[in-house]
C-alpha positions as CSV (number, residue, x, y, z in Angstrom):
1,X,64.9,-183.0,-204.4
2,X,63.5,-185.4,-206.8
3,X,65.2,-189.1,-207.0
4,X,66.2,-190.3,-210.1
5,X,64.4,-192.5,-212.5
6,X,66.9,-195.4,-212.7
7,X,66.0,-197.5,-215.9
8,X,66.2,-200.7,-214.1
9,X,63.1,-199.7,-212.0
10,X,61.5,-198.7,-214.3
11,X,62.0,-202.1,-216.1
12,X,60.7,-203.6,-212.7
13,X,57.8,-201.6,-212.4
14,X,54.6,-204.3,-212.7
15,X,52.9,-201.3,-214.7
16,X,55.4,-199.7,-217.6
17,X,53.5,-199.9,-219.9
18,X,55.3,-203.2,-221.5
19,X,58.6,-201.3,-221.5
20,X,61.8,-203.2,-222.9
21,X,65.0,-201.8,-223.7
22,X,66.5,-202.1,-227.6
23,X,69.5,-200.0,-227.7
24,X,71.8,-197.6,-225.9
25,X,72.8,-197.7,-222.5
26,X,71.8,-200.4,-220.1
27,X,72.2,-198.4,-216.5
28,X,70.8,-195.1,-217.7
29,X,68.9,-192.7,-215.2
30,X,66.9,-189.8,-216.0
31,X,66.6,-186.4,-213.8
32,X,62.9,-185.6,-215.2
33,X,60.3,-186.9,-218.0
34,X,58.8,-185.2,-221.0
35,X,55.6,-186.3,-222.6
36,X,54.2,-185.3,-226.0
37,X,52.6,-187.0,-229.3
38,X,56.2,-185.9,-231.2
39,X,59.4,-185.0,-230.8
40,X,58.3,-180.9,-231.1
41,X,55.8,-181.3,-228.2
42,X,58.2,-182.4,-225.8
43,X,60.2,-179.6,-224.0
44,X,62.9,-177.9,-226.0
45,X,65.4,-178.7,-223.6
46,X,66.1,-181.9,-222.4
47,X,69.4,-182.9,-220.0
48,X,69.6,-185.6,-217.9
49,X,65.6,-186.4,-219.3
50,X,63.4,-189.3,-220.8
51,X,61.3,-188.5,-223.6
52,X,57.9,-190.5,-224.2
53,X,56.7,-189.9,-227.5
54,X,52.7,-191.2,-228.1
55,X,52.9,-191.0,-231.5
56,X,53.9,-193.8,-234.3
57,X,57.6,-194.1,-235.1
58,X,59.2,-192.6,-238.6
59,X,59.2,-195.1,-240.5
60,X,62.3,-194.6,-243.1
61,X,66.1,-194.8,-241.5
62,X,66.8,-191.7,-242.1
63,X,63.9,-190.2,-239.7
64,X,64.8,-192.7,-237.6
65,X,68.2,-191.5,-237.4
66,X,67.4,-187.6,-237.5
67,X,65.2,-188.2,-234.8
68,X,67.8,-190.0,-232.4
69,X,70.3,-187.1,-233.0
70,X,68.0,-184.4,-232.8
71,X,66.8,-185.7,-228.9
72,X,70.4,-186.5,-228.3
73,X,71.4,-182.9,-229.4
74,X,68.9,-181.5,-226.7
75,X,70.3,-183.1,-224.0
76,X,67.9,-186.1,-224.2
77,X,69.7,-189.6,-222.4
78,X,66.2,-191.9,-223.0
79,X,63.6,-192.1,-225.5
80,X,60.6,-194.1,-225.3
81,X,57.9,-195.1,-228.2
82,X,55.9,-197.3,-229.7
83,X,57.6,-199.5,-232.3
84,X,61.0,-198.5,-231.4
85,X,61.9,-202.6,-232.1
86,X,61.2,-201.9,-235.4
87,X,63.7,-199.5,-236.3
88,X,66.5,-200.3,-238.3
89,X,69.6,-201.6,-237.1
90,X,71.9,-199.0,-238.2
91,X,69.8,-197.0,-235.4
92,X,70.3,-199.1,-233.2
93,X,74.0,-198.7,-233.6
94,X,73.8,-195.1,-233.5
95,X,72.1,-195.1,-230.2
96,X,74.9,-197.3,-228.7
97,X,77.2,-194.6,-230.1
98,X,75.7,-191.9,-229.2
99,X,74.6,-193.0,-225.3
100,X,70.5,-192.4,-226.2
101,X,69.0,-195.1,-224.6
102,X,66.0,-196.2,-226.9
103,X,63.7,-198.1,-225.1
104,X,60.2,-199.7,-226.9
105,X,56.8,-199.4,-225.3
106,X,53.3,-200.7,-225.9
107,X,51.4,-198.7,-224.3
108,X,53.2,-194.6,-223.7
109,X,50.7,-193.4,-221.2
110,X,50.8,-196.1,-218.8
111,X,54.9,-195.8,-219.2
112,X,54.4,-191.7,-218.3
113,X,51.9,-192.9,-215.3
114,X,54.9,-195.0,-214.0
115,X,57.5,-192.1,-214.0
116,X,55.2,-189.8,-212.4
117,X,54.5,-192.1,-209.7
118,X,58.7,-193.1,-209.1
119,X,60.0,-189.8,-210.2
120,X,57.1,-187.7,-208.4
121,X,54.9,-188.9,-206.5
122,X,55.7,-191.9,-204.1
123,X,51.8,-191.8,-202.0
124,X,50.7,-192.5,-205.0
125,X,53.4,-195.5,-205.7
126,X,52.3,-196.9,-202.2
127,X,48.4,-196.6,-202.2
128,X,48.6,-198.2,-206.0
129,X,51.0,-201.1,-203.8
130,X,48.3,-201.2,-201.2
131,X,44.8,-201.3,-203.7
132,X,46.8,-204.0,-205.3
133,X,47.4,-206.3,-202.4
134,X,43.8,-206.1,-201.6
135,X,42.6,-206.9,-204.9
136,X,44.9,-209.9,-204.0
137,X,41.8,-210.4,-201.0
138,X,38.9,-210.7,-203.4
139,X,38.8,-214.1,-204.3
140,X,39.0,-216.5,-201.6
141,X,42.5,-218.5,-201.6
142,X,42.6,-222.6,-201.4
143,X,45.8,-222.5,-199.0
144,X,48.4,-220.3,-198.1
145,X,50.6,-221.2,-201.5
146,X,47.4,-219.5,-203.5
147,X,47.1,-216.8,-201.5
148,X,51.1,-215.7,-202.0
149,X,50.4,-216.4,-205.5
150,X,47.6,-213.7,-206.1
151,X,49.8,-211.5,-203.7
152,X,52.7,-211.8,-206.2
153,X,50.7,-211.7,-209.5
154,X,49.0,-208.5,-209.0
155,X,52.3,-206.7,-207.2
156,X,54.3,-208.0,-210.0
157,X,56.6,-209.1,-207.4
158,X,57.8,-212.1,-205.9
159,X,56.3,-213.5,-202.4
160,X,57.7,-215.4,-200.0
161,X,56.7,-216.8,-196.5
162,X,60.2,-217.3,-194.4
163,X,62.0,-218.7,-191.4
164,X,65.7,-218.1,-190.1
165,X,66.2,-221.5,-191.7
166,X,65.4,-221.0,-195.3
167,X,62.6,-221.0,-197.8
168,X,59.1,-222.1,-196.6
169,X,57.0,-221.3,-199.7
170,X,57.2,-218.7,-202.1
171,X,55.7,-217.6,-205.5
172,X,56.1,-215.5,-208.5
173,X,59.9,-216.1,-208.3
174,X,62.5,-217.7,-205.8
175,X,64.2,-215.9,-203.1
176,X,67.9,-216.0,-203.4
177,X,69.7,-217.5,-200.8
178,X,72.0,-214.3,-200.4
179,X,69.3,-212.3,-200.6
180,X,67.6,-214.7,-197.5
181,X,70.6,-214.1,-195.4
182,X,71.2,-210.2,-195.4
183,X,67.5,-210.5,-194.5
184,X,67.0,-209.1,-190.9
185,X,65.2,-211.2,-188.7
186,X,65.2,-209.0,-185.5
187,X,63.7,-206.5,-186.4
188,X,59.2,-205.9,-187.1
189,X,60.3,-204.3,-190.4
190,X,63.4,-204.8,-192.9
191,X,64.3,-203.3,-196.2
192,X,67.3,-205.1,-197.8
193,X,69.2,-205.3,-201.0
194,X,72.1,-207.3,-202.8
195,X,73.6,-206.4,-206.0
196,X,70.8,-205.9,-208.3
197,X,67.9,-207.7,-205.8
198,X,66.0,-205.9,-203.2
199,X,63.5,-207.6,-200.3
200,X,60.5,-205.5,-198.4
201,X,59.8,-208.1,-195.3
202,X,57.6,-208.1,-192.1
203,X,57.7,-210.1,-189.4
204,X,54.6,-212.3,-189.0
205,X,52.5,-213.1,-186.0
206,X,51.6,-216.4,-185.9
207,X,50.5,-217.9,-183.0
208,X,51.1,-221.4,-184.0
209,X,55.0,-220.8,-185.3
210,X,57.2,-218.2,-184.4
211,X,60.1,-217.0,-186.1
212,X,58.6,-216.2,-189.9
213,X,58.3,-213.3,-192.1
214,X,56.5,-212.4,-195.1
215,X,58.7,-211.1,-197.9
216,X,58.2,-209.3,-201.1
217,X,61.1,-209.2,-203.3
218,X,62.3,-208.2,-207.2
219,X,65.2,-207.0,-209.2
220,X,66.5,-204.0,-210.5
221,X,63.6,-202.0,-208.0
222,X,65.0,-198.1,-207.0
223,X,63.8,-196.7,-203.3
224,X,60.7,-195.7,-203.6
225,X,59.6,-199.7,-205.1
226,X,61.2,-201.3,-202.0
227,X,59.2,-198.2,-199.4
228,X,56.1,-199.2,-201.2
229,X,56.8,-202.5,-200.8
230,X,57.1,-202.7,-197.3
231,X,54.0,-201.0,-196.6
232,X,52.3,-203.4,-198.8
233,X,53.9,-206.3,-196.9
234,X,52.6,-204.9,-193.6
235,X,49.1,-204.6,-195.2
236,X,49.5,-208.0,-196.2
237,X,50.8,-209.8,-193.3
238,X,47.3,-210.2,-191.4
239,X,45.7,-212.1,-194.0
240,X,48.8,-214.3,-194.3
241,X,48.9,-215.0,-190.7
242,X,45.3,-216.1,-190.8
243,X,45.9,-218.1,-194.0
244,X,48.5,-219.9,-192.2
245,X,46.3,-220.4,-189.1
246,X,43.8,-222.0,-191.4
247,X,45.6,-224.3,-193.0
248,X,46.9,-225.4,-189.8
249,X,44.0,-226.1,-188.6
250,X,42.9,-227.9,-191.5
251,X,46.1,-229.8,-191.6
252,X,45.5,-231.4,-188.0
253,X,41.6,-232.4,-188.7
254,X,43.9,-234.0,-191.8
255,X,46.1,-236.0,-189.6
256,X,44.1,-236.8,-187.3
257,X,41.5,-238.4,-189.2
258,X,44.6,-240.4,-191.0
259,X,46.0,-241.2,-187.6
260,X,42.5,-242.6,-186.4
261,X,42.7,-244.4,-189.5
262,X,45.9,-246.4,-189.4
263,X,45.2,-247.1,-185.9
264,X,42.2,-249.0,-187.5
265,X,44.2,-250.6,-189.5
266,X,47.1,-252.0,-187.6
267,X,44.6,-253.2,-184.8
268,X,42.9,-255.3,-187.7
269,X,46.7,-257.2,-187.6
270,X,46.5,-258.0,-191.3
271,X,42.8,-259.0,-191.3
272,X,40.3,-258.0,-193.8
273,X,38.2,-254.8,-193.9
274,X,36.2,-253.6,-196.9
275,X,35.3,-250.5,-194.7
276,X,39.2,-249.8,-194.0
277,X,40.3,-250.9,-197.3
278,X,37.5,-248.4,-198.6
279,X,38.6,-245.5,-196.4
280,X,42.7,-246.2,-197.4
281,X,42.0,-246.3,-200.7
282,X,40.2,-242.6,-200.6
283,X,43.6,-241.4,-198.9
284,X,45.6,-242.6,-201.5
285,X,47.1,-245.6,-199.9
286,X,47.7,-248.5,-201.3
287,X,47.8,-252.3,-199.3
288,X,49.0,-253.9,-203.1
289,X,52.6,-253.7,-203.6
290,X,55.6,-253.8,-201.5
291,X,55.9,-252.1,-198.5
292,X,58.9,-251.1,-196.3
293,X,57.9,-249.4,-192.7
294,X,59.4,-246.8,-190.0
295,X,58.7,-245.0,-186.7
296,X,60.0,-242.5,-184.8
297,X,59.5,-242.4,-181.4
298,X,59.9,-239.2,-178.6
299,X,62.6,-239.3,-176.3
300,X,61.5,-236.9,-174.1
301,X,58.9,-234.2,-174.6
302,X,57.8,-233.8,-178.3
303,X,55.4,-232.2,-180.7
304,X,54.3,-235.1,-182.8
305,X,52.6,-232.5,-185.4
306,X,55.6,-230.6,-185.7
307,X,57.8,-233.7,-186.2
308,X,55.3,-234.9,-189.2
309,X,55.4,-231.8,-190.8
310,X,59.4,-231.9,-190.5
311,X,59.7,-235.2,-192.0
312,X,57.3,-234.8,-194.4
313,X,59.1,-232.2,-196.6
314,X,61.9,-234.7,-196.7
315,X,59.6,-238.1,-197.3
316,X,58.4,-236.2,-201.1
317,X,62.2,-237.1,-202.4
318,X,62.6,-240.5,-201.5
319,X,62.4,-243.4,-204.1
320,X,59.1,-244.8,-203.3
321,X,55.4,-243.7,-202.6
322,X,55.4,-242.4,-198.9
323,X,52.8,-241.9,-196.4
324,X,53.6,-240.7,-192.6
325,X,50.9,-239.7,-189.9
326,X,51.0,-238.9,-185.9
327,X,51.0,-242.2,-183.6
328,X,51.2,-242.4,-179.9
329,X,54.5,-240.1,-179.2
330,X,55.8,-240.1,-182.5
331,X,54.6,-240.6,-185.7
332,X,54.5,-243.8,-188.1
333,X,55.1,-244.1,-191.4
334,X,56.3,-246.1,-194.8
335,X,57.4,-246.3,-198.4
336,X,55.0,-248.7,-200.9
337,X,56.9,-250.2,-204.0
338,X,54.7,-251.4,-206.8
339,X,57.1,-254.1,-207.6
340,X,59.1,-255.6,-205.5
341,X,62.7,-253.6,-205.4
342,X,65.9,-255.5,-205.7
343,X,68.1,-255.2,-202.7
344,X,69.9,-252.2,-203.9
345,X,66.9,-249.8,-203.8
346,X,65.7,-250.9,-200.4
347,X,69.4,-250.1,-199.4
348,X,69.1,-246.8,-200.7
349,X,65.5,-245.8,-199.0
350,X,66.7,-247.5,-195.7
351,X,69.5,-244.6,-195.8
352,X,67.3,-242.1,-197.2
353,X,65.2,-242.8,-194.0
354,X,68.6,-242.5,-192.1
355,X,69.3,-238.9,-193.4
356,X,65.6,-238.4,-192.6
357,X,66.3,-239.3,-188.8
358,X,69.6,-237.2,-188.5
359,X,67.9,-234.2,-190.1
360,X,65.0,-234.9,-187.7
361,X,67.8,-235.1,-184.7
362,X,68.5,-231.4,-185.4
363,X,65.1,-230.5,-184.0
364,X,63.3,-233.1,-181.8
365,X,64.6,-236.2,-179.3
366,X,63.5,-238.9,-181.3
367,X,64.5,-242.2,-182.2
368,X,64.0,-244.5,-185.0
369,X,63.1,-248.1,-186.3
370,X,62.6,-249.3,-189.7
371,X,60.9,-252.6,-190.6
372,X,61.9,-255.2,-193.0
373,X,60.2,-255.1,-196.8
374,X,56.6,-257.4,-197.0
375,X,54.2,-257.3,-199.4
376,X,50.3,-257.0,-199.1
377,X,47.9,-255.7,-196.7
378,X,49.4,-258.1,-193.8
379,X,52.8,-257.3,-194.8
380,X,52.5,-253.3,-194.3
381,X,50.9,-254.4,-191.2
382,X,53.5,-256.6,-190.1
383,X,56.4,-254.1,-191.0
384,X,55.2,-251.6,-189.1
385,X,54.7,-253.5,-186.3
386,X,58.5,-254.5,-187.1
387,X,59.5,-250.9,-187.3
388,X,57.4,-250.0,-184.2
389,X,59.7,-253.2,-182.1
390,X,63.2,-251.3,-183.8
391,X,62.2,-247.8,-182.8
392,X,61.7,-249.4,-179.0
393,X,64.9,-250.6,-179.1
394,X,66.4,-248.1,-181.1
395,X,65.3,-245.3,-177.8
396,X,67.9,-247.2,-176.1
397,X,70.8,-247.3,-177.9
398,X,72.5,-244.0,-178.2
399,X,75.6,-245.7,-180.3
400,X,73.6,-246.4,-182.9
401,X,72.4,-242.5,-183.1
402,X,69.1,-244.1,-182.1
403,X,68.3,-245.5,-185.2
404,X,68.1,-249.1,-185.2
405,X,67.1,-251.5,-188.3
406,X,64.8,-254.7,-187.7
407,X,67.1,-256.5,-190.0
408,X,70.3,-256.1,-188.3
409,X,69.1,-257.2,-185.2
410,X,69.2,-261.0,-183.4
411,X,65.6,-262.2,-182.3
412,X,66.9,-262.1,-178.7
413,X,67.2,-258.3,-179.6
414,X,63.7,-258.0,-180.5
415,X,62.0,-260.4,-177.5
416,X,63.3,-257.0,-175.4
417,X,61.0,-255.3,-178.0
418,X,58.0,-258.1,-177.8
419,X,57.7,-258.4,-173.9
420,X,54.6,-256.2,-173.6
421,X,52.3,-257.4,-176.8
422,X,51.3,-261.3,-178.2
423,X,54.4,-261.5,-180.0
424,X,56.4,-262.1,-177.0
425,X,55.4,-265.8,-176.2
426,X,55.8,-267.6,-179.8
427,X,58.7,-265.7,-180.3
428,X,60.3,-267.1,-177.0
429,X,59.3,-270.3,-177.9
430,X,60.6,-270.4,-181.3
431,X,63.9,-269.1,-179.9
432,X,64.1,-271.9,-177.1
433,X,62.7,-274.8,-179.3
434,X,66.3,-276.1,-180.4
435,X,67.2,-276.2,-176.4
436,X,63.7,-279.0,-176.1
437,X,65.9,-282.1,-177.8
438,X,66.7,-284.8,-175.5
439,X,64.3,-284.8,-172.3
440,X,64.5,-280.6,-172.6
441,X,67.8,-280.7,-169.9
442,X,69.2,-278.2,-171.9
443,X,66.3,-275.6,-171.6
444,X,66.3,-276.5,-167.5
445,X,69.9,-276.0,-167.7
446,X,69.8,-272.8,-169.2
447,X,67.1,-271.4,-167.0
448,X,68.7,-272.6,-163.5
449,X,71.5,-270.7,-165.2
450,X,70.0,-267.5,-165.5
451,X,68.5,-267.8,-162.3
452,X,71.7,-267.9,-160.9
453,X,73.4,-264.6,-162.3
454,X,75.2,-267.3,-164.7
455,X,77.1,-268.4,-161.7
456,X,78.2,-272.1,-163.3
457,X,79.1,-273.6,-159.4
458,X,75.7,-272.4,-157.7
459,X,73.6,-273.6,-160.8
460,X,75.6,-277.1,-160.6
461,X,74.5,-277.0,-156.9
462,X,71.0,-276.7,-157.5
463,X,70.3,-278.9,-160.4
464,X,72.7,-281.9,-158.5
465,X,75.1,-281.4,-161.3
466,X,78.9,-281.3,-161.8
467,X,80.4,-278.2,-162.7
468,X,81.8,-279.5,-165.6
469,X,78.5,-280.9,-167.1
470,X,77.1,-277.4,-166.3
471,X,79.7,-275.5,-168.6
472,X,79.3,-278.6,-171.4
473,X,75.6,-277.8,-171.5
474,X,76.0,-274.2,-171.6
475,X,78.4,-274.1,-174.4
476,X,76.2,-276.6,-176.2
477,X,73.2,-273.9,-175.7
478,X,75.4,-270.8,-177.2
479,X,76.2,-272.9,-180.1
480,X,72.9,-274.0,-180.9
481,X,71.2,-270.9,-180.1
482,X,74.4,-268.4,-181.8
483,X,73.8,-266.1,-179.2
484,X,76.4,-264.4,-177.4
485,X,76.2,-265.0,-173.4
486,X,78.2,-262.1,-172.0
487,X,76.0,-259.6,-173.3
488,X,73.8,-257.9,-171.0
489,X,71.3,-257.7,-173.3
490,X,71.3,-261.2,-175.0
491,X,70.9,-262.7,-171.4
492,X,68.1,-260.7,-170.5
493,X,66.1,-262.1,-173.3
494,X,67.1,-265.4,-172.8
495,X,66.0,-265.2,-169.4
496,X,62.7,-263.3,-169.8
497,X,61.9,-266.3,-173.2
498,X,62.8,-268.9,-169.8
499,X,60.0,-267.5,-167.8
500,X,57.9,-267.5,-170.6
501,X,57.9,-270.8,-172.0
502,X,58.8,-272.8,-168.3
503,X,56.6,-270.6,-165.6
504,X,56.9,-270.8,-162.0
C-alpha cells in the first residue's frame, strides 16, 4: 500500500518544483496524483488526490472560482499550478472554505517528478539522495565546514557533524537542541523525529575522535525523506571522516609551527628579532599593544592538542584579540589590547580566563596561571613568563581550583615559582635588601633562624645571642619584609632567597 503524500514533505522536498502553499488547508495529504495540461485531462475522479495542472491559470474570478469547485466536486483535496498566487482573493477565501488546498508552482513537471518519487517510488527517492551527495564530492572542499556545506546545499538539507556534547559544526541550518538529544548515540544508524523536525544520522569512524556522528536533518520531511536520508548519510560518512582526518592533520603542522614559533620568541626574553617579528606578524600577532598572558599546565597525563582545541572555541568570545598554542605539557596563551584597558576590562578577561579554566577542568587535569597586563614586545614576554611562574604555583594549590593569578600573589609566593630559572637570584635579593641596613645582622639573624626550624633558643645559641634580642630581630624582619612567618610556604622562600644571596 502506497504512503501518503503529506504536504509538508512535499514542501521539504529540495526538488518541488518551487512549490508554496497560498490557500486552503495547511496539513493536507493526498492518497494519489493526477497530471494533465487542464482540469479535463486529469482523471474524472479524484478523492483523497492532488491535481497538477501544466497549463496557465484562468484568468477572470469567476474561472478561477468554477475551477476550484469543479476539482473540489470530484473529490479533489490539492491543486497545484502555475500562477495560482495570482488568483484573486475571493478564491482564496473559497479554498479556505471549501478545504481545497491550492498550492502555486513554478515549474509542474518537476512538482509531478517529486510525487512520483514520495508517493511511488522510494529507490528512486534514495539513488536521486545518493547521486546528490556525490555531486557534493566533485569539487575539492577547503575544510570540513565546506565540505558539510556542499553536502547540505545539494540535499537541500541541513548537515551537521556531532558529539554527545552538542553541536560541532553544521551547515545549511542549525540542529535543534531537542532534536540533538532524542538523537541516538548507541547505535551505527539512527532515524529520529520531534514535532515537525526529523534527523537521518551515522556514526562516524574517526580514528582521531571518537564519539561523533554525521547528521542530516529538515522539517516537515514524511518517511521515505528521512529512509533516503540515512542511506545518503552512510554514503557520506567516509568522505567526512577523511575530511576530518585532514584537517587534523593540517591543524597540528598549524600548531606546531606556532609552538616552535613562540618558543623562539620567549627564549629572545624581550630582545629584538626582525626575523621573529617578521614570522609573528604573518600569523597575525601582534607585539604593539597591551598584552595580558596565561598558561595551563597538566596535572597528570594530558593531550596538549586536545586541550588547545578545547580552549580555543571558548578564547573566540572573550574581549580582546587572543592567541593560544601547545607548550611543554600544556599550552600558552594571551589576550592583546590595542589600548591600554582600564581596570574594569582586565577584571572581566581575568574571569573570562577563569570560566575558561573550569570549563577546561570538566575534561583535562590542568591548572592555571595568568600574568599581569604589560605592554610591548618585552611585556608579552614578560607576562607570559609571569603567567608561566602562576600556573607552577597554581599546580599546587587545589583551594584555589588551581587557578592562581600573578597579581594576587606575595613575591615570596613567586621565588617558589623562580627557583629553577635567572629570575630566582635578583628576585631574592630584592626581597632581602631591606634586612642589609645596619651591618646586615638582620639578614644573619634571619638565616640562622631558618636554619634552625625557627627555633628562637637554638638560633640565640648559635649566633651568641639572647633570646630576647633574637625575637626583637625577628619581629623587626616580618615587619619590614610584611611577610607572614608561620606559613609554610612564606618560610620556605625566605629560606631558599637566604641561601641565595648568603652561600655556604
Amino acid at each position: 500500500m502506497n504512503e501518503w503524500l503529506q504536504l509538508g514533505a512535499l514542501l521539504a522536498h529540495a526538488e518541488n518544483g518551487g512549490l508554496r502553499r497560498v490557500a486552503g488547508p495547511a496539513d493536507a495529504a493526498w492518497e494519489a496524483v493526477a497530471v494533465g495540461s487542464g482540469e479535463a485531462e486529469v482523471a474524472e475522479s479524484g478523492a483523497d488526490r492532488l491535481a497538477i495542472l501544466t497549463a496557465g491559470p484562468p484568468t477572470s474570478t469567476w474561472q478561477q472560482d468554477a475551477l476550484l469547485r469543479r476539482l473540489r466536486d470530484r473529490g479533489y483535496t490539492g491543486l497545484a499550478l502555475a500562477g495560482a498566487d495570482s488568483f484573486d482573493a475571493g478564491a482564496f477565501r473559497l479554498a479556505d472554505r471549501i478545504g481545497l488546498c491550492l498550492l502555486d508552482v513554478e515549474r509542474p513537471i518537476q512538482l509531478a517528478k517529486a510525487c512520483w518519487m514520495l508517493i511511488e517510488a522510494r529507490d528512486a527517492l534514495t539513488l536521486s539522495q545518493v547521486r546528490k551527495v556525490a555531486q557534493s564530492f566533485e569539487y575539492a572542499a577547503d575544510d570540513l565546514a565546506d565540505l558539510l556545506g556542499h553536502i547540505a546545499a545539494n540535499l537541500g538539507v541541513g548537515a551537521a557533524l556531532i558529539d554527545s556534547s552538542g553541536v560541532l559544526q553544521e551547515a545549511g541550518a542549525h540542529l535543534d537542541e531537542r532534536l540533538h538529544a532524542a538523537i541516538g548515540f548507541d547505535s551505527w544508524l539512527d532515524r529520529t523525529s520531534i514535532g515537525d523536525a526529523a534527523a537521518a544520522s551515522v556514526r562516524v569512524d574517526s580514528p582521531g575522535r571518537s564519539g561523533l556522528r554525521l547528521v542530516l536533518f529538515g522539517w516537515g520531511l514524511g518517511e521515505a525523506q528521512v529512509q533516503s536520508l540515512s542511506v545518503a548519510a552512510e554514503v557520506a560518512m567516509p568522505a567526512v571522516a577523511a575530511r576530518i582526518l585532514i584537517d587534523e592533520v593540517a591543524a597540528v603542522n598549524d600548531v606546531a609551527v606556532s609552538s616552535g614559533l613562540l618558543r623562539d620568541f620567549v627564549d629572545l626574553h624581550g630582545t629584538a628579532d626582525a626575523d621573529v617579528e617578521r614570522r609573528m606578524i604573518e600569523r597575525g600577532w601582534r607585539t604593539a599593544g597591551h598584552h595580558l598572558g596565561f598558561r595551563m599546565v597538566a596535572r597528570g597525563r594530558l593531550d596538549s592538542f586536545s586541550l588547545l582545541r578545547t580552549v580555543s572555541a571558548g578564547l573566540s568570545a572573550i574581549d580582546g584579540e587572543a592567541h593560544a598554542t601547545t607548550a611543554g605539557r600544556g599550552l600558552s596563551g594571551w589576550l592583546t589590547f590595542p589600548e591600554s584597558p582600564d581596570p574594569d576590562r582586565v577584571e572581566r578577561a581575568v574571569a573570562a580566563l577563569r570560566e575558561l579554566h573550569l570549563g577546561a577542568l570538566r575534561d583535562f587535569a590542568v591548572a592555571t596561571g595568568v600574568g599581569s597586563l604589560h605592554g610591548g614586545s618585552e611585556g608579552l614576554a614578560t607576562t607570559l613568563d609571569e603567567a608561566g611562574d602562576a600556573a607552577r604555583i597554581a599546580a599546587s594549590r587545589s583551594a584555589t581550583g588551581w587557578f592562581v593569578r600573578v597579581d594576587s600573589l606575595g613575591l615570596e609566593q613567586l621565588l617558589l615559582a623562580w627557583t629553577g630559572n635567572d629570575t630566582f637570584v635578583p628576585a631574592a635579593e630584592s626581597l632581602l635588601a631591606p634586612l642589609r641596613e645596619g651591618g646586615g645582622e638582620l639578614l644573619t639573624t634571619l638565616s640562622a633562624y631558618l636554619d634552625h626550624e625557627s627555633g628562637i633558643a637554638a638560633t640565640a645559641t648559635a649566633l651568641g645571642l639572647h633570646r630576647n634580642t633574637v625575637m626583637v630581630r625577628i619581629r623587626r624582619v616580618q615587619e619590614l619584609l610584611g611577610i607572614d612567618m608561620t606559613d609554610p610556604e612564606a618560610r620556605l622562600a625566605l629560606h631558599l632567597a637566604c641561601r641565595a644571596v648568603q652561600p655556604r
